[in-house]
Biotite code that builds the C-alpha atoms (Angstrom):
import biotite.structure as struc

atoms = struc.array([
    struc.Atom([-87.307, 77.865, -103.665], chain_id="A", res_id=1, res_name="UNK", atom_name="CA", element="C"),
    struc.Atom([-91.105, 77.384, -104.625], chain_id="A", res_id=2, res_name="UNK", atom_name="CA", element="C"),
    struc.Atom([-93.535, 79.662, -103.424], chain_id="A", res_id=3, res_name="UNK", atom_name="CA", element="C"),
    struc.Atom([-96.496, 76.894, -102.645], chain_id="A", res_id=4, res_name="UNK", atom_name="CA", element="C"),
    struc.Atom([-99.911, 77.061, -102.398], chain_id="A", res_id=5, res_name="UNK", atom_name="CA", element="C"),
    struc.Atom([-101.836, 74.507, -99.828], chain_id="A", res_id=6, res_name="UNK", atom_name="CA", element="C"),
    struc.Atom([-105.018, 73.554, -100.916], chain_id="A", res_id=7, res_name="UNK", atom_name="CA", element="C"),
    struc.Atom([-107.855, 74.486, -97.768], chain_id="A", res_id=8, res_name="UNK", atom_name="CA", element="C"),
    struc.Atom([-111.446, 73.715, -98.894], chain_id="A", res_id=9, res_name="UNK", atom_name="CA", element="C"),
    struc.Atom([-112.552, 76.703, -100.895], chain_id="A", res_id=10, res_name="UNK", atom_name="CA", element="C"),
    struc.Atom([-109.126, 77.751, -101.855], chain_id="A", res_id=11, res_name="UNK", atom_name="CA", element="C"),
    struc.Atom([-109.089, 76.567, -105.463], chain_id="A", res_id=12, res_name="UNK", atom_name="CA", element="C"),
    struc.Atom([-105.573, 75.025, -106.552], chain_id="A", res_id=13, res_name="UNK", atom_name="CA", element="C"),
    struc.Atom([-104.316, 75.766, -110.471], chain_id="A", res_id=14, res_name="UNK", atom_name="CA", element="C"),
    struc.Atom([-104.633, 72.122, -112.062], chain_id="A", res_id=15, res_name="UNK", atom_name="CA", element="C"),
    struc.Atom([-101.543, 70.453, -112.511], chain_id="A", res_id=16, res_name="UNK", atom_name="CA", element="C"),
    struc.Atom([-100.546, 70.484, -116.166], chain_id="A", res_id=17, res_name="UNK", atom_name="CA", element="C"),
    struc.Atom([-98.459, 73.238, -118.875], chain_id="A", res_id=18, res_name="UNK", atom_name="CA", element="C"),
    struc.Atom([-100.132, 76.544, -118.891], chain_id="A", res_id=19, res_name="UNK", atom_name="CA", element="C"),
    struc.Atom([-100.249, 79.376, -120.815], chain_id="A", res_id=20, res_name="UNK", atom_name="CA", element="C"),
    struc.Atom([-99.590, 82.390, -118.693], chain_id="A", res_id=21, res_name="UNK", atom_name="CA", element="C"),
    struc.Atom([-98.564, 85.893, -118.180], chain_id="A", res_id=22, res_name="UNK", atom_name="CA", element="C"),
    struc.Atom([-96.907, 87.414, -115.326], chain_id="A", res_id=23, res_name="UNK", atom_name="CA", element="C"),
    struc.Atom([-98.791, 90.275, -113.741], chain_id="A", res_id=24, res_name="UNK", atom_name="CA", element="C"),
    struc.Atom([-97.363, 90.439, -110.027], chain_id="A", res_id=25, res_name="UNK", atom_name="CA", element="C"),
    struc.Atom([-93.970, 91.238, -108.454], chain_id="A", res_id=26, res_name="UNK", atom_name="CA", element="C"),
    struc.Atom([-93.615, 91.898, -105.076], chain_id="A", res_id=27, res_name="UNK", atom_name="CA", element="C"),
    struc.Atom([-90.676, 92.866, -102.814], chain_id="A", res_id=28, res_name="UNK", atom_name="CA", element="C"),
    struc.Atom([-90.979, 90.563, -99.703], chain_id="A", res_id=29, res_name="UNK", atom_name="CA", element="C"),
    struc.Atom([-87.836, 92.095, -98.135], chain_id="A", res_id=30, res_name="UNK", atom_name="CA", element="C"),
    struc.Atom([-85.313, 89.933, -96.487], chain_id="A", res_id=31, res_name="UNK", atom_name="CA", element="C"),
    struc.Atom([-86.160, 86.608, -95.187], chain_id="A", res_id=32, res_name="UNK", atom_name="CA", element="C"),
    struc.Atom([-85.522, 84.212, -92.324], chain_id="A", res_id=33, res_name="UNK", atom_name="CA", element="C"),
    struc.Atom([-84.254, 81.115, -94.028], chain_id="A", res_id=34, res_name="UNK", atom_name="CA", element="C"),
    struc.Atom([-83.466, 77.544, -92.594], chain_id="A", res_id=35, res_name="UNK", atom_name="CA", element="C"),
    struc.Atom([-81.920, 74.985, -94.691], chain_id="A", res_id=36, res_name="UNK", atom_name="CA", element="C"),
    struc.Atom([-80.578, 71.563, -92.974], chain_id="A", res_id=37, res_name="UNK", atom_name="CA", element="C"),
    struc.Atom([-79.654, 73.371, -89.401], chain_id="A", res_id=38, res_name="UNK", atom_name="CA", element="C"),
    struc.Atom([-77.782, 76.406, -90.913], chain_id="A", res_id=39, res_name="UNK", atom_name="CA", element="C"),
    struc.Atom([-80.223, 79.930, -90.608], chain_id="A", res_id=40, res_name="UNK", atom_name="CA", element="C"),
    struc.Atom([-79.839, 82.502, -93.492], chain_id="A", res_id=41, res_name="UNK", atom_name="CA", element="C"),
    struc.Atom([-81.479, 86.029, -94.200], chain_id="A", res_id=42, res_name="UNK", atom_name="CA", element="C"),
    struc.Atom([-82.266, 86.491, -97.872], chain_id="A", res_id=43, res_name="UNK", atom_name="CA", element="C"),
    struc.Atom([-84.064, 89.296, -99.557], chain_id="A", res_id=44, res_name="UNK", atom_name="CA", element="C"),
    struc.Atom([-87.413, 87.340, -101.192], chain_id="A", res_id=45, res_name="UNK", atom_name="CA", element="C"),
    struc.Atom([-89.567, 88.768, -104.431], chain_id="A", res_id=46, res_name="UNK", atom_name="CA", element="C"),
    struc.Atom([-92.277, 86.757, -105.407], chain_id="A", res_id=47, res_name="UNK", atom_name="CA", element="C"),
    struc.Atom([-93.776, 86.397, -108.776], chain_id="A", res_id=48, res_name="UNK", atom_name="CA", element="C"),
    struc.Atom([-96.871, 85.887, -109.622], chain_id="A", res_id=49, res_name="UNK", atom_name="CA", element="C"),
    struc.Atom([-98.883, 84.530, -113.279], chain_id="A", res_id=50, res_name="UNK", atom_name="CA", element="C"),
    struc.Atom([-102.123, 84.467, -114.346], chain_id="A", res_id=51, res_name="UNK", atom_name="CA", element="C"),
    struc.Atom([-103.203, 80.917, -115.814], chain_id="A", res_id=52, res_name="UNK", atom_name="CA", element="C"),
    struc.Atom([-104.409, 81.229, -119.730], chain_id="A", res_id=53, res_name="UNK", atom_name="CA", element="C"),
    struc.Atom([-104.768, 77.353, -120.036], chain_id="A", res_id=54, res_name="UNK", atom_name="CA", element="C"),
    struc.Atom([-107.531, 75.145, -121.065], chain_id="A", res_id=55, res_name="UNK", atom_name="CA", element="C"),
    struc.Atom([-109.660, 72.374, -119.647], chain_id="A", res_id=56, res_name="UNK", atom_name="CA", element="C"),
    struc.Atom([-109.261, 68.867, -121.828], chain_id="A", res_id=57, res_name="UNK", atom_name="CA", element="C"),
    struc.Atom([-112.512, 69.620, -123.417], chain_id="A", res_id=58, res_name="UNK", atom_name="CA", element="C"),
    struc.Atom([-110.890, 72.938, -124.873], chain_id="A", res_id=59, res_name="UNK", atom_name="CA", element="C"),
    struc.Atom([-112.931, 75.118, -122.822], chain_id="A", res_id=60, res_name="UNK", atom_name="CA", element="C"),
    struc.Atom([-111.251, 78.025, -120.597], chain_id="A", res_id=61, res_name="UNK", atom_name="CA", element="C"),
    struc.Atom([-109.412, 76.837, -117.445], chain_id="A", res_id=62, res_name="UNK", atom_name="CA", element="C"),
    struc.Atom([-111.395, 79.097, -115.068], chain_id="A", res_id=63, res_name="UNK", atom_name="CA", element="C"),
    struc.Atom([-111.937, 79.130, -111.327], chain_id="A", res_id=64, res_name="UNK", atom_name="CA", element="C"),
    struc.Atom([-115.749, 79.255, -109.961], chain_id="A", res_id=65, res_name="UNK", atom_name="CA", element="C"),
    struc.Atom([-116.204, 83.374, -110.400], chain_id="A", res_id=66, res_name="UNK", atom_name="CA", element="C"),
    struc.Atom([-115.025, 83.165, -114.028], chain_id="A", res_id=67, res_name="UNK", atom_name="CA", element="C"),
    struc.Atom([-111.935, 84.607, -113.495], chain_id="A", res_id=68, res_name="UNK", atom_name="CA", element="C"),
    struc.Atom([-108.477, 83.164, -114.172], chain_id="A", res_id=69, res_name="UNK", atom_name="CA", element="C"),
    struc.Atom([-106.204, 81.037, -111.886], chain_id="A", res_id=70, res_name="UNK", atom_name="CA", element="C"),
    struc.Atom([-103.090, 82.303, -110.308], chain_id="A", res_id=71, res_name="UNK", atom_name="CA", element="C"),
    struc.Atom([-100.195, 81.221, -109.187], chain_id="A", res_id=72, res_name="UNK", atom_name="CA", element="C"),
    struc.Atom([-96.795, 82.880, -107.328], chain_id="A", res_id=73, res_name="UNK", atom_name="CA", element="C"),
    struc.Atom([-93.506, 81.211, -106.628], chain_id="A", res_id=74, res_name="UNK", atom_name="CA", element="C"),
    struc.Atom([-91.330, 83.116, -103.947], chain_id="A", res_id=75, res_name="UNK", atom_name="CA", element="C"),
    struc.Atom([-87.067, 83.656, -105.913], chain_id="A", res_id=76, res_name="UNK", atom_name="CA", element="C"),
    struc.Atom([-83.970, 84.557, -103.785], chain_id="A", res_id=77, res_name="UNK", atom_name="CA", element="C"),
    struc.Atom([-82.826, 88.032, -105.112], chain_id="A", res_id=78, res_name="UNK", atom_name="CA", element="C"),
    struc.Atom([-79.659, 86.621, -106.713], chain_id="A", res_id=79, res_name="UNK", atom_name="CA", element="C"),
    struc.Atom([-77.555, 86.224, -109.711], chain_id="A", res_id=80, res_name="UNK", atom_name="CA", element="C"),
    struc.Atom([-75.615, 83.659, -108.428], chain_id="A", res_id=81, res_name="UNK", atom_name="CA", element="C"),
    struc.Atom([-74.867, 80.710, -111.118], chain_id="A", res_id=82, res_name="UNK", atom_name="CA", element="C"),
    struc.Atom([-76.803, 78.533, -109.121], chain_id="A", res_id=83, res_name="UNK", atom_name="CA", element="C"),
    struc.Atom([-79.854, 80.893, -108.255], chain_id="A", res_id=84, res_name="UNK", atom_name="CA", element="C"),
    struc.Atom([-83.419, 79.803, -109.104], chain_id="A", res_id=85, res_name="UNK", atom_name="CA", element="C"),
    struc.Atom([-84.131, 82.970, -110.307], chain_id="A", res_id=86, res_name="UNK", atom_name="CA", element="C"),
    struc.Atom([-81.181, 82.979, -112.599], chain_id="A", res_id=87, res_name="UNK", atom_name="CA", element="C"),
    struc.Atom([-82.359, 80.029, -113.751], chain_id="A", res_id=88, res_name="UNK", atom_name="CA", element="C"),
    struc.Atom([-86.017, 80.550, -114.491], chain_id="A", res_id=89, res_name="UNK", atom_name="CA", element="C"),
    struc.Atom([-85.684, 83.925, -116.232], chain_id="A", res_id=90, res_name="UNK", atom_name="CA", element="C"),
    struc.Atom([-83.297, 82.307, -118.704], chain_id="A", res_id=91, res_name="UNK", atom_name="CA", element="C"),
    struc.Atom([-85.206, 79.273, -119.814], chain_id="A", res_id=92, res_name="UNK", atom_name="CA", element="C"),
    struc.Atom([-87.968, 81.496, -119.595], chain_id="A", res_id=93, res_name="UNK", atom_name="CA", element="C"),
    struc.Atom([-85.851, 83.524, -122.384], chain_id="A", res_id=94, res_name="UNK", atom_name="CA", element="C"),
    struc.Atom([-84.597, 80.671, -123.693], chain_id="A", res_id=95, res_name="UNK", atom_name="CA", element="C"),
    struc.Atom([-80.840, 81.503, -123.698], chain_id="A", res_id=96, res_name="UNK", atom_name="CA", element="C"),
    struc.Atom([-78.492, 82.642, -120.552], chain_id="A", res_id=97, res_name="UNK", atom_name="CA", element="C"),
    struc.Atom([-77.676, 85.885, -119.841], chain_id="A", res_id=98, res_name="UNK", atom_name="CA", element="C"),
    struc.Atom([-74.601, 87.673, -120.591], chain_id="A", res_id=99, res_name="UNK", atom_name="CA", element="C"),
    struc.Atom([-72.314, 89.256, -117.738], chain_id="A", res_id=100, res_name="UNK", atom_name="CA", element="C"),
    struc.Atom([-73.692, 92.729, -118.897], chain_id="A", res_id=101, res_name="UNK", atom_name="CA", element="C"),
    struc.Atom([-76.921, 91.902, -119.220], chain_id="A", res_id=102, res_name="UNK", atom_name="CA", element="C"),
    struc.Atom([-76.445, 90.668, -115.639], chain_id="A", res_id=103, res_name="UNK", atom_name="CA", element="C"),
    struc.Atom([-75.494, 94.052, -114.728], chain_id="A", res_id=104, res_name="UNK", atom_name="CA", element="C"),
    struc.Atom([-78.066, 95.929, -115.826], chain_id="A", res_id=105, res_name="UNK", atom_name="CA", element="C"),
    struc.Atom([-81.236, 93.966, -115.772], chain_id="A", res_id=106, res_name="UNK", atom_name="CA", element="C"),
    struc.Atom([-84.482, 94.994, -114.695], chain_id="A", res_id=107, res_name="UNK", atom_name="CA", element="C"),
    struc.Atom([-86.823, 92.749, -113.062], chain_id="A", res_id=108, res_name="UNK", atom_name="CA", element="C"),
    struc.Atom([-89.914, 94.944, -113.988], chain_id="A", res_id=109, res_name="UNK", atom_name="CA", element="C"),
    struc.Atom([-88.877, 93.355, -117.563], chain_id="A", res_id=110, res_name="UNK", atom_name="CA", element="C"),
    struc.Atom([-90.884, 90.791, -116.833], chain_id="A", res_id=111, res_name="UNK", atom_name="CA", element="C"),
    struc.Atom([-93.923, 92.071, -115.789], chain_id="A", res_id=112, res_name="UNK", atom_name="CA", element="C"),
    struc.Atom([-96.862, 91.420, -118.776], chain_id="A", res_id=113, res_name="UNK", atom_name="CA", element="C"),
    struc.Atom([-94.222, 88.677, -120.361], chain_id="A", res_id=114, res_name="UNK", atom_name="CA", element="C"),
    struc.Atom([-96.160, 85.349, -121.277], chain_id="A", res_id=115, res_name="UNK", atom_name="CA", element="C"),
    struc.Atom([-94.395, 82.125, -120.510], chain_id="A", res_id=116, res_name="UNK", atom_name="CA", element="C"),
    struc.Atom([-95.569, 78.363, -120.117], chain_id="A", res_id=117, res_name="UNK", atom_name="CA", element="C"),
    struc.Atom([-95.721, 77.195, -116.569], chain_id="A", res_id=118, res_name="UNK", atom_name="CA", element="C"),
    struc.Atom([-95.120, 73.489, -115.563], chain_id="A", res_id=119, res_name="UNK", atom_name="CA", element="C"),
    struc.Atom([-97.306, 73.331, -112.634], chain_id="A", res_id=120, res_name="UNK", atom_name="CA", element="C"),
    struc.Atom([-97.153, 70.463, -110.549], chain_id="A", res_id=121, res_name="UNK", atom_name="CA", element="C"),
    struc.Atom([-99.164, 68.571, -107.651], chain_id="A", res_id=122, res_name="UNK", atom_name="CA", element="C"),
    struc.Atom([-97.371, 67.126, -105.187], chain_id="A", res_id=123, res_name="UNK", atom_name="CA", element="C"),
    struc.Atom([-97.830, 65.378, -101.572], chain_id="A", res_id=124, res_name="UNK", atom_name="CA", element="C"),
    struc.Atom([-95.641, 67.449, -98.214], chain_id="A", res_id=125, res_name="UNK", atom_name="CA", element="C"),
    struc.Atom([-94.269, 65.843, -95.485], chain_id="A", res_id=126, res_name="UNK", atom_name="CA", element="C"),
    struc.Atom([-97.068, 66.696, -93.427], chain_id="A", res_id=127, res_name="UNK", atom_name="CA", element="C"),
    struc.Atom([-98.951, 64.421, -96.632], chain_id="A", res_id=128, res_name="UNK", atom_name="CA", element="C"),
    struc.Atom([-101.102, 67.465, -97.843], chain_id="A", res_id=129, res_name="UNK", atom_name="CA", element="C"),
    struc.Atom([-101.317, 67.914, -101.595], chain_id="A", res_id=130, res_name="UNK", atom_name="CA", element="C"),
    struc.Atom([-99.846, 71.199, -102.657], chain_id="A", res_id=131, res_name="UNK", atom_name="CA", element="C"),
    struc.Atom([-98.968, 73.076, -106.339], chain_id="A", res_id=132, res_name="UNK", atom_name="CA", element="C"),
    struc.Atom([-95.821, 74.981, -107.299], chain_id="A", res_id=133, res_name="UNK", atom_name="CA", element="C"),
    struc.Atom([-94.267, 76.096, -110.931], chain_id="A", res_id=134, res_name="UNK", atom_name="CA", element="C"),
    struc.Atom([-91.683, 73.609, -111.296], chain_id="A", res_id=135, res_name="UNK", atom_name="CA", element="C"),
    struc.Atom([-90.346, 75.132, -114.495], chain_id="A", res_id=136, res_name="UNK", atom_name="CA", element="C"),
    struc.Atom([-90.627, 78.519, -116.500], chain_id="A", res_id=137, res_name="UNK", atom_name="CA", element="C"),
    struc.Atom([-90.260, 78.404, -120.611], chain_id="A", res_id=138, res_name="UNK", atom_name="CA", element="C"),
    struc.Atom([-90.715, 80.642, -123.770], chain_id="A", res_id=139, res_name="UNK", atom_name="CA", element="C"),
    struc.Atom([-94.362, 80.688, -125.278], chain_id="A", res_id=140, res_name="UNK", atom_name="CA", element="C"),
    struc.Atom([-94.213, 78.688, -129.152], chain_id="A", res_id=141, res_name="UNK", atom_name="CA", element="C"),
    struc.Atom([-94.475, 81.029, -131.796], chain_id="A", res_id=142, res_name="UNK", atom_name="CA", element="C"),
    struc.Atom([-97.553, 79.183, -132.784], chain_id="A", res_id=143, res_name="UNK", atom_name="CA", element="C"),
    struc.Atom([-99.582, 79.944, -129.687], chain_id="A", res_id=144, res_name="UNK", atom_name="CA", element="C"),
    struc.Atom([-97.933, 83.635, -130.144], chain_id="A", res_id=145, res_name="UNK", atom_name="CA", element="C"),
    struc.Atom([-98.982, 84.711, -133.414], chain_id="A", res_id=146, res_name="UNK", atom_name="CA", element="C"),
    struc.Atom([-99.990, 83.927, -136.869], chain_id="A", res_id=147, res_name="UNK", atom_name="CA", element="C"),
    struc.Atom([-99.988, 84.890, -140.259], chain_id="A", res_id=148, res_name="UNK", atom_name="CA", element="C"),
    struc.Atom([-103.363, 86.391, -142.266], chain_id="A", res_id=149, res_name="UNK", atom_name="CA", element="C"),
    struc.Atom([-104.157, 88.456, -145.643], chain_id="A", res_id=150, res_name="UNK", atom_name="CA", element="C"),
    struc.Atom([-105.237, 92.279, -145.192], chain_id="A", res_id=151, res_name="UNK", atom_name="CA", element="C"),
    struc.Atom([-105.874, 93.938, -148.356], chain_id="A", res_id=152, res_name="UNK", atom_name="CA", element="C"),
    struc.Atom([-103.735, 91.599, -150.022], chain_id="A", res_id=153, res_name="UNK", atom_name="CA", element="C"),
    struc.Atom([-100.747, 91.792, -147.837], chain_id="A", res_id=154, res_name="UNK", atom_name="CA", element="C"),
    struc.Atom([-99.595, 89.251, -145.446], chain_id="A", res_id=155, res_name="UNK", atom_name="CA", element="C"),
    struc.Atom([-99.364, 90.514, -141.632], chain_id="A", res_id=156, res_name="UNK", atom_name="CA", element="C"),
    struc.Atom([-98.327, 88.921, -138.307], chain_id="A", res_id=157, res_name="UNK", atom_name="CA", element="C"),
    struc.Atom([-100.529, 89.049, -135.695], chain_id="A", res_id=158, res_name="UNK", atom_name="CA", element="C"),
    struc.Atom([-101.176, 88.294, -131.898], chain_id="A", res_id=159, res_name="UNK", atom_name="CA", element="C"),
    struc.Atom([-103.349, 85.995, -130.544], chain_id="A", res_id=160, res_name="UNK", atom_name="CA", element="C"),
    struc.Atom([-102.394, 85.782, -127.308], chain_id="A", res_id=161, res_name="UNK", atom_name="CA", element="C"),
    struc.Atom([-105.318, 85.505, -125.496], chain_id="A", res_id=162, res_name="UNK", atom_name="CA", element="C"),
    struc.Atom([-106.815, 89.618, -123.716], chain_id="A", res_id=163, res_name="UNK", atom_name="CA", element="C"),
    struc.Atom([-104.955, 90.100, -119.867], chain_id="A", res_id=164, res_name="UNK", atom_name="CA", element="C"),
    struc.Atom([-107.460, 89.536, -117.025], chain_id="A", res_id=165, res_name="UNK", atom_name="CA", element="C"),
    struc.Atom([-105.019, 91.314, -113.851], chain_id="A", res_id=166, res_name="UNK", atom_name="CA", element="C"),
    struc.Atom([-103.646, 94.429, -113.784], chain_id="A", res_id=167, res_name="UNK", atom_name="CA", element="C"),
    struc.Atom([-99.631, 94.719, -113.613], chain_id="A", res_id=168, res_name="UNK", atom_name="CA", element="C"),
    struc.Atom([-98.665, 95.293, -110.316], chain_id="A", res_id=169, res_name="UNK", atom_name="CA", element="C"),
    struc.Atom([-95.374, 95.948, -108.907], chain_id="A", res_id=170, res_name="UNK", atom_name="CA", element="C"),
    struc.Atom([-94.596, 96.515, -105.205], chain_id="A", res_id=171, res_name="UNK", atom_name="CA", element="C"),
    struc.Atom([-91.059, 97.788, -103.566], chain_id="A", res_id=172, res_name="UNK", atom_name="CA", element="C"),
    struc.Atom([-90.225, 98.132, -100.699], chain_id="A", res_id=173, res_name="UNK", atom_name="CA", element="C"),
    struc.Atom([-87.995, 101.403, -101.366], chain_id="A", res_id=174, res_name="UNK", atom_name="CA", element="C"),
    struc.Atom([-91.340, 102.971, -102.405], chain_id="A", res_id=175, res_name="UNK", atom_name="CA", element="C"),
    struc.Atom([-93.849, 100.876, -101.228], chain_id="A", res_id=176, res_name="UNK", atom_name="CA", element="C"),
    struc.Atom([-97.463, 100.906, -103.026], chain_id="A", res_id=177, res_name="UNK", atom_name="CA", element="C"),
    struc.Atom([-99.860, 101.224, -99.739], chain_id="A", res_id=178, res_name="UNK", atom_name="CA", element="C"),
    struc.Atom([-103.097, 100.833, -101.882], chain_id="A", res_id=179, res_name="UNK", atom_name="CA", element="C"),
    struc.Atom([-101.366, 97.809, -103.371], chain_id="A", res_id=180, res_name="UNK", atom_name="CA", element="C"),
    struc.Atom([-100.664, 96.381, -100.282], chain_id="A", res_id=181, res_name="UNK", atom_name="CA", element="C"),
    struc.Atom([-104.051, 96.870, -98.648], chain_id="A", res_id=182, res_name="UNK", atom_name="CA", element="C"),
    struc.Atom([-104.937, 94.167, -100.958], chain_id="A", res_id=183, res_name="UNK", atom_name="CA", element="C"),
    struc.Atom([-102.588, 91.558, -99.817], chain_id="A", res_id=184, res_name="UNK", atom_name="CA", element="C"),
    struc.Atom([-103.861, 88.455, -97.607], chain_id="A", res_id=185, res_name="UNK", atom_name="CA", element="C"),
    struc.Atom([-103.161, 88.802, -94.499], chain_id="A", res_id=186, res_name="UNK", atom_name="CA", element="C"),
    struc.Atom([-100.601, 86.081, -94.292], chain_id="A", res_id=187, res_name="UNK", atom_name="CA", element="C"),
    struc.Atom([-98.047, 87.950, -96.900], chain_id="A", res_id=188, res_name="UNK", atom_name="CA", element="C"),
    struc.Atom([-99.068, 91.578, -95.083], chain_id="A", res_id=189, res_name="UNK", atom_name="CA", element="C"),
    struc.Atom([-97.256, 89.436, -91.940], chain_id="A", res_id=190, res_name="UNK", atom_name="CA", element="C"),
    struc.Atom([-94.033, 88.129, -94.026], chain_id="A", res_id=191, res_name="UNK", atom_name="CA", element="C"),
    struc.Atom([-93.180, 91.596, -95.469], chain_id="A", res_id=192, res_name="UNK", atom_name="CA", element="C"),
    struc.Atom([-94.085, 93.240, -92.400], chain_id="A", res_id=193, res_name="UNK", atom_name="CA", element="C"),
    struc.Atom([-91.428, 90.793, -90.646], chain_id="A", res_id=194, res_name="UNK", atom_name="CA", element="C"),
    struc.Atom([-88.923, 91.901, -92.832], chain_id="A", res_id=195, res_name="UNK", atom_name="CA", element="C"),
    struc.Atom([-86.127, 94.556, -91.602], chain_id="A", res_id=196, res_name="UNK", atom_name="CA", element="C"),
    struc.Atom([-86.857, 96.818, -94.816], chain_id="A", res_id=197, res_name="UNK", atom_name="CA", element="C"),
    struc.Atom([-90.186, 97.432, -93.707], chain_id="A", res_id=198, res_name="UNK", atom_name="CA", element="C"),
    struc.Atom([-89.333, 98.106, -89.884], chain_id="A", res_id=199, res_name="UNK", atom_name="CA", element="C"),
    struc.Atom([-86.718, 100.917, -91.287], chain_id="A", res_id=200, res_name="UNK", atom_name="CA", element="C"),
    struc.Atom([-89.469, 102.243, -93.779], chain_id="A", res_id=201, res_name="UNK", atom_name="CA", element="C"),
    struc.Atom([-92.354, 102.683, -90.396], chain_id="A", res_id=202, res_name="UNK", atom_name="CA", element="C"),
    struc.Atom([-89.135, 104.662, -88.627], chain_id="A", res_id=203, res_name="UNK", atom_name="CA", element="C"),
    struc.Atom([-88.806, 107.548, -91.347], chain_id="A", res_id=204, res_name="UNK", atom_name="CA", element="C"),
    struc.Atom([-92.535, 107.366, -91.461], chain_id="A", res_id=205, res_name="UNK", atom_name="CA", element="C"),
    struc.Atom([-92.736, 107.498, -87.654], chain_id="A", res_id=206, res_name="UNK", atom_name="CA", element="C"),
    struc.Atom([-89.963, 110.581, -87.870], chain_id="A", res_id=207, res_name="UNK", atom_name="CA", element="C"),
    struc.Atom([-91.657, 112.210, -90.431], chain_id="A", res_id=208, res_name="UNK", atom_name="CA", element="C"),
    struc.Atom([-94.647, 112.338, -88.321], chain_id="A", res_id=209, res_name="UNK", atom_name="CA", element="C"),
    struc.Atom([-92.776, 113.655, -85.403], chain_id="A", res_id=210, res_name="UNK", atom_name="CA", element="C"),
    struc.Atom([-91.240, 116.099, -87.449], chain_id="A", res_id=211, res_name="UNK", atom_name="CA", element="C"),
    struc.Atom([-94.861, 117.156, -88.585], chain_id="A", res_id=212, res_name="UNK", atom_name="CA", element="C"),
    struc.Atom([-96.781, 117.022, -85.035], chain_id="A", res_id=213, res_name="UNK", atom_name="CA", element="C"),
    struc.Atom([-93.660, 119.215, -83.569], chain_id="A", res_id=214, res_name="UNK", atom_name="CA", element="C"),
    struc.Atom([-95.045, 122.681, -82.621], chain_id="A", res_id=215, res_name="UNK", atom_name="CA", element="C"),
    struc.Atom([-93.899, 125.602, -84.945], chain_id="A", res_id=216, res_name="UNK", atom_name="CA", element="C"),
    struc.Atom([-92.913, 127.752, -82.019], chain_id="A", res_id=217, res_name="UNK", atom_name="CA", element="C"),
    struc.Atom([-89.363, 124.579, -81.734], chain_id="A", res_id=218, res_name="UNK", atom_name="CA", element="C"),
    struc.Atom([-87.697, 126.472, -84.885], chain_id="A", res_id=219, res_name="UNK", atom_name="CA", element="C"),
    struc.Atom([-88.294, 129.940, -83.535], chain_id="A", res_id=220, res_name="UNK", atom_name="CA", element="C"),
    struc.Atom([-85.172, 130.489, -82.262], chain_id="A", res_id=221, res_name="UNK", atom_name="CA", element="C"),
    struc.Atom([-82.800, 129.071, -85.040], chain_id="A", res_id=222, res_name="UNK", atom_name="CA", element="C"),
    struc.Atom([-85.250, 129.957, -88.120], chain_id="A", res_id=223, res_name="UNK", atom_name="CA", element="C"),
    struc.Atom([-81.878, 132.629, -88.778], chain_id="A", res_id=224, res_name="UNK", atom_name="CA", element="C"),
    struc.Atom([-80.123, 129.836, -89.905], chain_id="A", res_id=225, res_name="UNK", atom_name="CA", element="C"),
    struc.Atom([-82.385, 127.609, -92.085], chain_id="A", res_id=226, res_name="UNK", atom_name="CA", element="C"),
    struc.Atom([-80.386, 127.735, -95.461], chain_id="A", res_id=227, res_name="UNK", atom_name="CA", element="C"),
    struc.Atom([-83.210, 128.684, -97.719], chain_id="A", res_id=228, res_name="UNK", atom_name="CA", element="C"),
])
């Protein structure tokens, strides 16, 4: 499932096109209300997000107005299942599938700072907007990666991937980032905030505060048998 972006006036849309990009967001939307042909299903959602390191056809940077990078999220189902878009993008984003213990013991936050090329692609809605999602996830050629030069007579490897623009950023909803989250539109502060995970979350907050507010004299009688 694509995470799409519509296209309102200011909003500026990443160009259609391959781009160079890193990932620099992942975010624990919780689970999800989803509808698919009639039948209603509750998913746990992440979304990822890239910044864009492409170029214009001129060969200058592909920048929006303010100079700084685009950026572009697609929302994954949590799953490993065989048929799971997630499954699928990390490994042609790899370039090779993953093995059952790899599958075990993966770590999403793996990704975070990886470069990939992003297929992005424009596309009309049934409502007939225009709208731009990453269609497909692939390894960066080791030409755009690195290259060889002569230091002191010795022949080195070295980067040129272009400088990051965005901090990393990871949010989770077991431990949830409230600074980070401050920053979020107001539209995805909404969907996580719909999502059971963060209802249970506000309750041990909400007890927590209880237990705080309580007056000291409430223990009085029992402190005897607090263990410690």
């Amino acid at each position: 499932m694509s995470f799409i972006v519509e296209d309102k006036g200011n909003f500026e849309a990443t160009p259609s096109g391959m781009h160079l990009a890193r990932c620099y967001r992942i975010i624990d939307l919780g689970t999800q209300k989803s509808e698919y042909m009639g039948q209603i299903k509750y998913l746990h959602k992440i979304m990822l997000g890239w910044e864009i390191h492409g170029t214009n056809d001129d060969g200058t940077p592909l920048k929006m107005r303010d100079g700084r990078p685009f950026a572009i999220f697609k929302n994954y189902t949590l799953s490993w299942s065989e048929k799971a878009t997630l499954r699928g993008d990390l490994q042609s984003w790899r370039g090779k599938p993953f093995t059952q213990e790899e599958m075990r013991r993966f770590d999403l936050k793996t990704v975070l700072n990886a470069w990939c090329m992003l297929n992005v692609i424009e596309r009309a809605g049934q409502d007939g907007k225009m709208y731009v999602n990453v269609s497909g996830v692939t390894p960066v050629p080791v030409a755009m990666k690195q290259k060889k030069v002569i230091e002191n007579g010795e022949e080195k490897i070295i980067s040129i991937l272009p400088k990051p623009i965005n901090k990393n950023e990871l949010f989770n909803l077991t431990d949830p980032d409230m600074e980070m989250f401050d920053t979020f539109s107001d539209n995805l502060k909404k969907k996580i905030q719909s999502s059971p995970e963060w209802e249970k979350l506000n309750s041990k907050t909400k007890k927590v505060d209880d237990i705080a507010k309580a007056p000291a004299s409430s223990f009085d009688e029992d402190d005897g048998d607090i263990p410690f």
